[in-house]
N, C-alpha and C positions, 0 to 999 in steps of 0.2 A: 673525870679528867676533862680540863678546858682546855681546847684549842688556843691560838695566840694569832693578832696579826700578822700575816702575811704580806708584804710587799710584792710587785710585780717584779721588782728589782730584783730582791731576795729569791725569786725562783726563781729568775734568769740567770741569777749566781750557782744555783745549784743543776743547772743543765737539762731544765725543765721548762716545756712550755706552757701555754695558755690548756688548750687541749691535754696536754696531761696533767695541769695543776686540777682541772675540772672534773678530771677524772677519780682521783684521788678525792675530791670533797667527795663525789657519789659514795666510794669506797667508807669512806670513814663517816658521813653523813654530818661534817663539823670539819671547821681548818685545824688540819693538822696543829701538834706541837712544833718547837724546832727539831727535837729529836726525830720526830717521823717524816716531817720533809727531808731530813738528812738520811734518811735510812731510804725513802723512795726515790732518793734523787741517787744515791749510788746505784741498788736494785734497779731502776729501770733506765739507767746506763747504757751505751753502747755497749761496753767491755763485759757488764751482769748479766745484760737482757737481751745482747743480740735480736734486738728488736728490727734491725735492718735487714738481719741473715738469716734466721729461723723455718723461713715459711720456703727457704731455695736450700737450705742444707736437710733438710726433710727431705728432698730427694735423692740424698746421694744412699750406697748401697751399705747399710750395715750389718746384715748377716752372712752366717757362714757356715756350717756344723763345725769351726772350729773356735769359733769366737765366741764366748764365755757372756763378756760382758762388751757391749755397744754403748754411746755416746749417751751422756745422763750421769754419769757416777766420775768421780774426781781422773778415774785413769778408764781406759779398754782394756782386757783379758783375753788374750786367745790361749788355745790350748797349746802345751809345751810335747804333754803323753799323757797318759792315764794317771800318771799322778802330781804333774807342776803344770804351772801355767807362768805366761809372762804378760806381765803389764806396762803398759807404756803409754806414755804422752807427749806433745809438743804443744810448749806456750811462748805464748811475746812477752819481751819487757822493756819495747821499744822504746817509749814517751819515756820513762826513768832513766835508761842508758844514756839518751842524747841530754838530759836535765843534769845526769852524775853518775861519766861510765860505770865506775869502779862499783859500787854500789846498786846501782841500778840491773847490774850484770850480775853481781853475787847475787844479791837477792832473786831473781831471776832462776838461776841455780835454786837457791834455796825453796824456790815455791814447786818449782819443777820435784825436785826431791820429795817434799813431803805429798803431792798428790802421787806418788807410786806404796809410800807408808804406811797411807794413809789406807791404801788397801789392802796391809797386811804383805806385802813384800819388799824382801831387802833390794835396795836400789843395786845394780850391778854395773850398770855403764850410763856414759855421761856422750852426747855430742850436740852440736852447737850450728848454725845457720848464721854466717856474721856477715851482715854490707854495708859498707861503706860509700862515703864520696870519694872522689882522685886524691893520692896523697902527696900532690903537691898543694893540698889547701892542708896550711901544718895545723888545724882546728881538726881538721879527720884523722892528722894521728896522733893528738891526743885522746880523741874517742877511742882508736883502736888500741891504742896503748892500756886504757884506764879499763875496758871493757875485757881484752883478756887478761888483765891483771886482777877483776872483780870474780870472771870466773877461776881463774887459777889458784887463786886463794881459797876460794868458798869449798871447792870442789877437792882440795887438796889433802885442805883443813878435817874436811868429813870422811877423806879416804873412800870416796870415790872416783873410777877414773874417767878422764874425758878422754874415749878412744878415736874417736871420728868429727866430721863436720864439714863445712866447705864457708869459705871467704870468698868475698865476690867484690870488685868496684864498679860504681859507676857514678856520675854526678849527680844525678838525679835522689842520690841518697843524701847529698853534703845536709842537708837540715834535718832528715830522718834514716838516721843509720836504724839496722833493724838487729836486731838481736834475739834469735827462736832458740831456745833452749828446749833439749828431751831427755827424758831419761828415760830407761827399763828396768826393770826388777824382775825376781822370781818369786812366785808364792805357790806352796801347795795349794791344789783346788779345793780342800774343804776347809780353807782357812782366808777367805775373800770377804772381806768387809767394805760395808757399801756407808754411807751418808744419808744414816735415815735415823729418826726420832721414835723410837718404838715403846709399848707396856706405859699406860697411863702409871703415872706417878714415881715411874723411875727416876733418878736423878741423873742432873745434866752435871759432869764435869770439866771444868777448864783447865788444861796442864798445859805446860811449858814457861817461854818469858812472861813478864810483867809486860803490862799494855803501857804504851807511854804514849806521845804526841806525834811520832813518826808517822807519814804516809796516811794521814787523814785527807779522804777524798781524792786516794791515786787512783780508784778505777773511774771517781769522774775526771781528772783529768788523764785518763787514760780512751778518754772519747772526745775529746775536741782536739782542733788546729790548734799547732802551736805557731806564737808571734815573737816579735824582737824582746818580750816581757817573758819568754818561756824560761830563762832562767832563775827569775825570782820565783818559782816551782821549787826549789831546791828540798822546803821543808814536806812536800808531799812524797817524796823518794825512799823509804822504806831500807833501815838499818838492818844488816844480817848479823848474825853473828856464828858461822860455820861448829864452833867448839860448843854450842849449846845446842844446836841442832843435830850434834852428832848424838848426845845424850838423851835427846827429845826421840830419836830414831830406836834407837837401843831399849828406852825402857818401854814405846809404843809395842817394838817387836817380842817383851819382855811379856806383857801385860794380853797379846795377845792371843798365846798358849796355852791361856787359861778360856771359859766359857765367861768371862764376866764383863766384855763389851759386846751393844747390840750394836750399835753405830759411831762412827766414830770422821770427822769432817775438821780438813783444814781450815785455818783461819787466813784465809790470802788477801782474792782483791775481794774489798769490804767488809773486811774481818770478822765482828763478832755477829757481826749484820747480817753476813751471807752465808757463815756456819748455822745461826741459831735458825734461820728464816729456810732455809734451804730445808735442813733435817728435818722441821717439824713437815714441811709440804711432803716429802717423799714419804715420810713414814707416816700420813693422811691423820696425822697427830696436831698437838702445838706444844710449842717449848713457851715458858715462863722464867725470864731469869733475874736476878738482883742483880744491881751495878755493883751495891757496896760493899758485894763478896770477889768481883775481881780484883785480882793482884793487881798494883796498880804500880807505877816506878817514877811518878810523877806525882805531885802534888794539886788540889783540885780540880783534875780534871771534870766535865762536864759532864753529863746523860750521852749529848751529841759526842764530845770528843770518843768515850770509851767506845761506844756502840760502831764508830767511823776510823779508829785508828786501825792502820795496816802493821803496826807493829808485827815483827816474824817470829818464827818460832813458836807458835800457838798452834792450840787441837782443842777443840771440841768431843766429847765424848760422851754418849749414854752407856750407864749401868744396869745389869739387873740389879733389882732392889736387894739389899742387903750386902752386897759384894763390893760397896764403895770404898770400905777402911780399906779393901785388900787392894784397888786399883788404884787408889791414892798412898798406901806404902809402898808400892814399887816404883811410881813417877819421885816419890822423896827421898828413895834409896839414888835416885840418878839425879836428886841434887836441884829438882825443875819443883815448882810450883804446881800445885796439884788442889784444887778447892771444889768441894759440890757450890755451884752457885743458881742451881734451879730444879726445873722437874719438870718431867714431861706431860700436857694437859690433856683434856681430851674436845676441846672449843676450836681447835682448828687456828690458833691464835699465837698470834709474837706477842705479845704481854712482857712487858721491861719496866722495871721496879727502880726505884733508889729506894729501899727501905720499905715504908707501907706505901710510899707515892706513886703513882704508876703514871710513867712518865712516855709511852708509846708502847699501844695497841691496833696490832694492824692484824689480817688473815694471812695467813704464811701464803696461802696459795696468791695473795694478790702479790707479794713481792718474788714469786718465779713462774708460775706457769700461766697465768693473767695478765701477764707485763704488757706494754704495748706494743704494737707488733705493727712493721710498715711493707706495704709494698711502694718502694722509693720508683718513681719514674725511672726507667731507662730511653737511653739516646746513644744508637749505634755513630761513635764517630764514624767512619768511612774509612778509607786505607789512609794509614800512618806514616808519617815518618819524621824522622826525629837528627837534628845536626848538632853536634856536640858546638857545647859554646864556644870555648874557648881550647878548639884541637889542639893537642900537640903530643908528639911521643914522650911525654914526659919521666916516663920509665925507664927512654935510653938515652945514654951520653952518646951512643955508636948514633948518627942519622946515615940513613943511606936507602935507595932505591927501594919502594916496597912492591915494587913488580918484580922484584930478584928476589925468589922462591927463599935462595940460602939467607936473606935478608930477614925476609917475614918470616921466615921458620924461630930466630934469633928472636926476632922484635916478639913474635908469641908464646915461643917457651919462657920468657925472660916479662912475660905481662905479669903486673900481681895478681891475677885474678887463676891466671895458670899457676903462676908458678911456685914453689917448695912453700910451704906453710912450717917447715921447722923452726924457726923463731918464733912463731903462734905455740905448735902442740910439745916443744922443747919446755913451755911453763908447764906445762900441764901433767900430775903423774898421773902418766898411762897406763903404766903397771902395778897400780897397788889391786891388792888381792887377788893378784896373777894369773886372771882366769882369759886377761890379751892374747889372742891369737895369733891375729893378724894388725900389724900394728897401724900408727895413723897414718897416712899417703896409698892406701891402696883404693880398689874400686868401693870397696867395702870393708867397715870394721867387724871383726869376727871376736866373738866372745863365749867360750866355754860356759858350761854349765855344769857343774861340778854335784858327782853322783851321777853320773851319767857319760855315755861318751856322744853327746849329741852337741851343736854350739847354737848360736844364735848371729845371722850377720845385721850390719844394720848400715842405712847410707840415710843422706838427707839430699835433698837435689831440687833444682827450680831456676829454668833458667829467663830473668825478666825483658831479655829482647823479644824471644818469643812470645811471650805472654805479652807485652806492650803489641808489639805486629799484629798478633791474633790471639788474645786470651783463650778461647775455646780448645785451639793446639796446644797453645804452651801448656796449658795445664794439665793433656794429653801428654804431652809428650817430659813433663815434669814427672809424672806416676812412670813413663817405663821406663824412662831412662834410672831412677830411683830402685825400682824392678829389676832392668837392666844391669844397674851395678852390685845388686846382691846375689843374683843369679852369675854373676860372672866369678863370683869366689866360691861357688857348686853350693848353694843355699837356695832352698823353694823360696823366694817370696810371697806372703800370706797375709799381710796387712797391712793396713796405714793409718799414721795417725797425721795431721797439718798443722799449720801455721798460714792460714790466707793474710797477707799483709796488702791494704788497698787504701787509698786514697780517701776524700773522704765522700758516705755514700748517698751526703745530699745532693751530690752531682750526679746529672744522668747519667753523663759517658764514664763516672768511676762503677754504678752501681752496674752499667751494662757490662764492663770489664767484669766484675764481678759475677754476676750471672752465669756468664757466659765462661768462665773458670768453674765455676761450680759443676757446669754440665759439661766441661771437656773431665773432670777430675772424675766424676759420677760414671762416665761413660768407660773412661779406662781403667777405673776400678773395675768395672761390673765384666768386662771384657779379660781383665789381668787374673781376675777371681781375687784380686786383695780388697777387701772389704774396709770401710773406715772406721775405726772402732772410737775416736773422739778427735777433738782438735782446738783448734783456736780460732778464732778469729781479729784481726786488727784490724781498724778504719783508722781514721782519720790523721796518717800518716803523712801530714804535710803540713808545710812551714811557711808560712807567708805566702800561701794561695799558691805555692809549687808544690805539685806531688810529686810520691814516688812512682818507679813502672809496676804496675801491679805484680803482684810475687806468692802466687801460693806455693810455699815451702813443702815437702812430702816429704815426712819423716818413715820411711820404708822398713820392717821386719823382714827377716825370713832366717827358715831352719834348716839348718844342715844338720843330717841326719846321722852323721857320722865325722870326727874331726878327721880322720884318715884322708877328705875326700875334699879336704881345703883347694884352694886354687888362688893363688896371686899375681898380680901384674906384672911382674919383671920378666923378662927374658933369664933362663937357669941352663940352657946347654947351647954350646956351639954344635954349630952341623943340626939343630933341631928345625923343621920346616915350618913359615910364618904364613898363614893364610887371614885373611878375610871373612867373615862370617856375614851375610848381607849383603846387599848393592851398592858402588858407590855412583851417582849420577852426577856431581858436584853441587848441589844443592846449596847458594850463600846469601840466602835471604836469613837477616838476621845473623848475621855471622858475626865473629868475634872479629875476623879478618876486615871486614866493611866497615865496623863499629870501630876498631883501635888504631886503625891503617889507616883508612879513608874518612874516620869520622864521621859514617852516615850509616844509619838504620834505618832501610826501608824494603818493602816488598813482603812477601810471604814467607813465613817460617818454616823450616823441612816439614813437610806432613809426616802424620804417626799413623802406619798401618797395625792397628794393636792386634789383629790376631794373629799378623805374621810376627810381631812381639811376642805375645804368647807363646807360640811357639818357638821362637827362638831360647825365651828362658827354659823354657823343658830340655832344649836340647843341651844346652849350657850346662845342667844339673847332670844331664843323663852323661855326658862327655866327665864333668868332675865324676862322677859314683865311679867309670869305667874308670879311671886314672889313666885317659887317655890323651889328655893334653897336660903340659908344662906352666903355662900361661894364656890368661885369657884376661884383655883390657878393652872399656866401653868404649868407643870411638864417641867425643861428644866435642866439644867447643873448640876450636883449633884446626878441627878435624883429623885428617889420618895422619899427616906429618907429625901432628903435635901427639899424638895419640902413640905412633912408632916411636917415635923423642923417648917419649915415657917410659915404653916397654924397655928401652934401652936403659935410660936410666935408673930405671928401678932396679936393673940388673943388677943381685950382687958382685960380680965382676966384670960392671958397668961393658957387657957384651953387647956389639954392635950387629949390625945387620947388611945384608944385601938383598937392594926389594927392585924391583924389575915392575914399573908400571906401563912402559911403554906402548903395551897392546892394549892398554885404555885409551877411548877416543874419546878425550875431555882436555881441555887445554888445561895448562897444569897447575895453575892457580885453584882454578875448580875442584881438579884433582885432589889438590894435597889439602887443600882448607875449605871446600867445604866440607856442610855438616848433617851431611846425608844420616837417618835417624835407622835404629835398628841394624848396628854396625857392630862386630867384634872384634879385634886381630887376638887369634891366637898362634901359640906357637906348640910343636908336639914333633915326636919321634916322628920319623922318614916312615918306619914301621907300622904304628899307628895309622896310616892315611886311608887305608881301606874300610875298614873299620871306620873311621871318622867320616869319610864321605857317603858310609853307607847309612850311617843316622842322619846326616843333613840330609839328606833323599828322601827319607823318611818322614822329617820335620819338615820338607819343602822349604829349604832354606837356603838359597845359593852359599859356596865356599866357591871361592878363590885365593890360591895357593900364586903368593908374590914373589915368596924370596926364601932366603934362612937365616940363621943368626948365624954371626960370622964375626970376628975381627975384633977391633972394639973402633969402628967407624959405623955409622951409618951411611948408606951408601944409598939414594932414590933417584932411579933413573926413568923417567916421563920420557914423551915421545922426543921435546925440547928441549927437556935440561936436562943436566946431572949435576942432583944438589950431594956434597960429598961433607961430612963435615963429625970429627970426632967426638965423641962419646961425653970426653973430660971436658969436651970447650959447650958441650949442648948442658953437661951439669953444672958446671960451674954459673952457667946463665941463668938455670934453672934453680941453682942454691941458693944464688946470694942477691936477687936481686932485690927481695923482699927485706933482710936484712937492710940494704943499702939503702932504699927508697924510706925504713921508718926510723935510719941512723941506730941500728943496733950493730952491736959488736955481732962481728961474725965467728962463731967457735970454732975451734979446731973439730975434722971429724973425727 
């Protein structure tokens, strides 16, 4: 096999430099083909090879005795009981959604889905991490519009349901909206399949779609800046098709019942490239495959094209020898494309065939665990702060005084970033396979586990002022709060999987933000005991030399052990007493309030005490077992007013409150909006209180007892005001504002 020349052009085209073109000659001892530049220019990618991130996410904490399976394999596994486990992950599909929401967001869905299949369990719940620019740039809400109509569909289509997520604005997103998708699944533990190449001479099977010209070269462009040119991208964005991926899902879980797959690996970003190359490393094997046996739906495509198309809907899979007719009749009975197209070697080698030509040979291990690997300069900017360009309430037609408490309470509950997401999760069926609990708008989605009376809750959470002020906090205070919201629906928290979304990290101060996320995330895992069992990474998240605020997304698990022992946010009885859980000191560094009111980010973000976190979720869990409170809601962005707002509103008979802060000495701005960390309000029987005060004593955890529900007013009286303001006029703000802002019809409720 001849190499070809190479241009310096030609590699700078494919996202490679000098230093790793040279690198690559050492490898192959000859210039590459085009096919094998094209296959190491994806592999040693940002998005493949995490070659910027590898050597700092090596230290975060991923063991547990309950965690199964750790980072390396398409999903993580912790243990469910002694005989299920749950798998889960969180990925980007950032650079595709801003190229072609709709699509770029199915799909996105769709990769997310098959890395939990891929392990042998049925997906069960769906949620989502979505941000945005202001939507008064009407370019942001067609992204938002196209992007939950990409997942709505894909997700709908496959009958899965998307029970949770969180939407967020800010401008710093207008050229890179972000978009993390997760899913979970359930699989018996002796039924876990990993991405490995195993038994010299077995055969390599490809099922599912036909490979076509879609999404060639998305996970390279899934590693640079995009420019005013990033739309003519359109053809790198990768087609889903949700109704063949539901039959892709069905005969995988069909075929897996049997003993007759040893490995079995998505075809995502860099598809046949990153399945065949991946399996043969892990399983210290080599895969060999012919081009001219894959299914093809295009006409002459090339060596390069096949090998580089992201085409969806693909899996890779070895057999034991002999048991091929049987795993390729059950992928035919569901109607998919089913072909042996190679074998597994024992040279350690990717060997790619047309026929007898052998058209790219590389060591599997050089395209994953040999990649190249950087430690990028870091450069501590210094203290931050950030003035919005072009301020304006844009959210409200009302303008009026933002030092009038009853004012800023309005102008916050009525923010998109607070306020009702039912025109978001009203696309989305919530409820197919009716194992919803707790539906979308709580602290936490809750989801049964059927054969059993145990659920699973889940939240996702990350908030980027924090993380821009002080990435080391934020992404502290991202884990508990995350923690925090799943412990507050009576669920242990027990895991995390991410989404780090960063800037790009040949910049010192993006790659120090980064770092320094890393070790705030590292540290309150290892403190929270949620272990990280995989995740994502995105860089180069910015558009014409503007980034975004750095944002590690934490996609949170936890088990509730019993569904008896659920807990929800609404206020559920008048006359029930509202306390506090925590301290409030008025803490507005980084506040929602500084940021949407005043227009300015600056100063230090609420510090996160994590072991009095820790403790507080024990107590949270131990309060849900006892069935000793009514409600329990996270105090986070808004802080306690918005926070009160909520409990009301969630009410289902939108029951109001009487809260009495006045013997706090905090002027009352501070009071009601800042966003003092490790904060609960809950609400519980008059009865209950001794009993509840005698585990917060125990947990060392102040309770403070404000008020009760009462009326259907909200009633908060500080040493200075009294902010009074009805229930129906706090929801109505909080329903429709989102509606109005993206010109949706508002539905009857």
């Amino acid at each position: 096999m001849q190499g070809q020349d190479i241009t310096k052009e030609l590699i700078r085209d494919h996202g490679l430099n000098e230093e790793e073109y040279q690198k690559i000659l050492n490898i192959l001892g000859r210039e590459p083909t085009l096919t094998e530049l094209g296959i190491f220019s994806v592999m040693w990618s940002e998005h493949c090879s995490y070659k910027s991130s590898r050597t700092l996410l090596a230290t975060l904490p991923t063991k547990a005795p309950w965690v199964i399976q750790g980072p390396g394999e398409n999903a993580g596994v912790i243990a469910l009981d002694d005989t299920w486990a749950l798998v889960f992950k969180m990925e980007s599909h950032n650079h595709p959604s801003y190229i072609e929401p709709k699509q770029g967001a199915a799909t996105g869905v769709g990769g997310i889905l098959r890395d939990i299949f891929t392990m042998g369990a049925r997906p069960i719940a769906s949620m989502d991490s979505l941000r945005f620019g202001d939507l008064d740039n009407p370019h942001n809400r067609y992204l938002l519009d196209g992007v939950v109509e990409g997942i709505a569909w894909y997700g709908n289509c496959i009958g899965v349901p998307t029970v949770a997520g969180e939407v967020s604005f800010n401008p710093c997103y207008d050229g890179n909206p972000l978009v993390n998708a997760f899913n979970l699944g359930v699989v018996k533990k002796d039924k876990i399949f990993k991405a490995q190449a195993t038994g010299i001479g077995n055969p390599v099977i490809y099922v599912g779609s036909k490979t076509g010209r879609d999404g060639i070269h998305g996970a390279t462009m899934a590693s640079e800046e995009f420019s005013e040119d990033s739309q003519e991208k359109r053809p790198t964005v990768q087609v889903g098709d949700p109704f063949t991926e539901k039959l892709l899902l069905e005969a995988c879980l069909e075929v897996f019942q049997h003993d007759w797959v040893l490995g079995i690996q998505d075809m995502g970003a860099a598809g046949l490239t990153c399945s065949s190359s991946e399996m043969a490393a892990h399983g210290g094997t080599g895969v060999e495959i012919d081009l001219e046996l894959v299914p093809q739906r295009e006409e002459g495509m090339t060596p390069y094209e096949i090998m580089l198309s992201e085409s969806q809907e693909r899996m890779l899979l070895v057999a034991r020898k002999g048991t091929e007719d049987k795993v390729i009749s059950v992928f035919k009975k569901w109607g998919l494309d089913a072909v042996v197209i190679g074998r597994v070697s024992g040279d350690g080698m990717l060997r790619v065939k047309v026929g007898s030509e052998t058209v790219a040979e590389i060591p599997a291990q050089a395209l994953t665990d040999d990649t190249p690997c950087y430690m990028r300069p870091q450069k501590d900017p210094g203290k931050r702060r950030r003035i919005r360009d072009n301020h304006s309430l844009f959210w409200l037609k009302e303008k009026g005084d933002i030092s009038d408490p009853t004012y800023a309470l309005k102008a916050l509950i009525s923010h998109p970033t607070v306020a009702s997401k039912e025109g978001i999760w009203r696309q989305y069926d919530h409820m197919v396979r009716i194992n919803t609990v707790v539906l979308p708008g709580s602290d936490a989605a809750v989801v049964r586990i059927k054969g059993t009376n145990k659920a699973v809750a889940l939240s996702c959470d990350c908030n980027p002022h924090y993380c821009f002020l002080n990435p080391y906090e934020g992404a502290k205070q991202a884990v508990a709060e995350a923690a925090r919201n799943v412990a507050c629906s009576g669920a242990m928290p027990k895991a995390i999987t991410n989404c780090l979304n960063f800037g790009n990290p040949e910049k010192p101060e993006v790659m120090w933000e980064f770092a320094q996320a890393v070790k705030g995330m590292g540290d309150a895992c290892r403190t929270l005991e949620t272990p990280v069992t995989g995740g994502n990474v995105s860089f180069y998240n910015e558009t014409n030399g503007k980034g975004i605020m750095p944002t590690p997304t934490i996609g949170m698990v936890g088990i509730l052990e019993n569904l008896e022992w659920v807990v929800t946010q609404g206020f559920k009885t008048e006359g029930d007493l509202v306390a506090v859980l925590g301290e409030t000191k008025g803490h507005m560094g980084g506040s929602l309030y500084n940021w949407s009111l005043q227009g300015v980010l600056e100063g230090g973000p609420p510090p996160v005490d994590l072991e009095k976190e820790h403790r507080l979720h024990q107590l949270l869990v131990e309060l849900a077992k006892n069935k000793l409170i009514s409600s329990a809601h996270d105090t986070s962005e808004g802080g306690l007013a918005v926070c009160l707002s909520e409990c009301c509103i969630s009410s289902p008979d939108l029951l109001g409150a009487e809260i009495m802060l006045d013997e706090i000495e905090l002027e009352t701005i501070p009071l009601l909006f800042g966003e003092d960390q490790g904060r609960v309000v809950i609400s519980y029987l008059p009865a209950n209180h001794d009993d509840i005060a005698d585990l917060c004593e125990r947990h060392q955890i102040p309770i403070n007892t404000i008020g009760e529900v009462s009326g259907s007013t909200l009633s908060i009286q500080t040493r200075d005001h009294h902010l009074n303001l009805p229930v129906a006029t706090l929801r109505e703000l909080w329903r429709t504002s989102l509606f109005n802002l993206m010109h949706w019809e508002i539905p009857a409720e």
